[in-house]
C-alpha positions in Angstrom: 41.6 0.8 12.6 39.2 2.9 10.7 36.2 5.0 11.9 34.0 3.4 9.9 34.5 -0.3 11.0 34.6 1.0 14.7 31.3 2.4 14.0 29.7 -0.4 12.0 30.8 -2.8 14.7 29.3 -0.8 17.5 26.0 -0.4 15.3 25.7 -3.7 14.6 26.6 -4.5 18.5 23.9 -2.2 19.5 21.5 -3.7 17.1 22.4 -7.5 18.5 21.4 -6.6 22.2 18.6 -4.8 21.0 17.1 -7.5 18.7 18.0 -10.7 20.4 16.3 -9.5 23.6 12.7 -9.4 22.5 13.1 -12.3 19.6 14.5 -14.7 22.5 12.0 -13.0 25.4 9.0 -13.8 23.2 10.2 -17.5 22.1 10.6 -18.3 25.8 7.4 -16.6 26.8 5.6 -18.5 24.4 6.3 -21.5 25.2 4.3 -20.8 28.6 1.0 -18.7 27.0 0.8 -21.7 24.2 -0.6 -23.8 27.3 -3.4 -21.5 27.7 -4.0 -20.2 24.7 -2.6 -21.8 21.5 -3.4 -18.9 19.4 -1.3 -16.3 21.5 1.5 -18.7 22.1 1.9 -19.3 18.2 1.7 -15.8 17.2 4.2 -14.7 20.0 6.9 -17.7 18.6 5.9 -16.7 15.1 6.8 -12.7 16.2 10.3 -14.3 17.7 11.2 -15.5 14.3 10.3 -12.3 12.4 12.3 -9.8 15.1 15.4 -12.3 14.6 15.4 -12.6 11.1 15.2 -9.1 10.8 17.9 -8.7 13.5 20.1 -10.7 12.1 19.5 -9.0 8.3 19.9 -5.1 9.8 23.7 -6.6 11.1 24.3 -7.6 7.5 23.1 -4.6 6.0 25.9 -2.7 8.5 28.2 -4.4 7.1 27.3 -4.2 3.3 26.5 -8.0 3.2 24.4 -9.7 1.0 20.7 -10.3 2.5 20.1 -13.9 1.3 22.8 -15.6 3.6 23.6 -18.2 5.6 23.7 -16.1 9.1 20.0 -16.1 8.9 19.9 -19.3 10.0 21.2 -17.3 13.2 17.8 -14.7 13.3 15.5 -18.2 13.6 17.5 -20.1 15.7 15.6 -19.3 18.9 12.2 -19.8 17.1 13.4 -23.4 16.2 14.8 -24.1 19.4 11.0 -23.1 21.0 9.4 -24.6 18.4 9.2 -28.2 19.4 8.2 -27.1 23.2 4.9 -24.7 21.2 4.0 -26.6 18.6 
């Protein structure tokens, strides 16, 4: 195997863990302020959905994808799944 594709898989490992974390952290974490405070609770979900698309779009750029694909889907699905508990 090459360096480069250890390297771009580690990256884009790295990248995962440190993405999903927050995007997932503040989807859940919503859910609970949007009780109290509707305002906070949307912003917070809305920030979810902009760390994991933008997760999932730094993965594809490691790899030398295309931006406009399908795995994005992937960056909002903890926003959608949150969504119907916030809004």
């Amino acid at each position: 195997m090459r360096i480069e594709t250890v390297q771009r898989w580690v990256a884009s490992a790295i990248l995962f863990h440190v993405g999903s974390v927050p995007a997932v952290t503040l989807a859940v974490y919503s859910i609970g302020v949007a009780e109290t405070d509707y305002g906070k609770g949307v912003g917070l979900w809305f920030m979810s959905g902009v760390i994991g698309l933008l997760t999932v779009a730094g993965i594809l750029a490691i790899f030398q994808r295309s931006l406009l694909s399908p795995w994005l889907i992937a960056g909002a699905l903890p926003t959608a799944i949150t969504g119907f508990y916030v809004l």
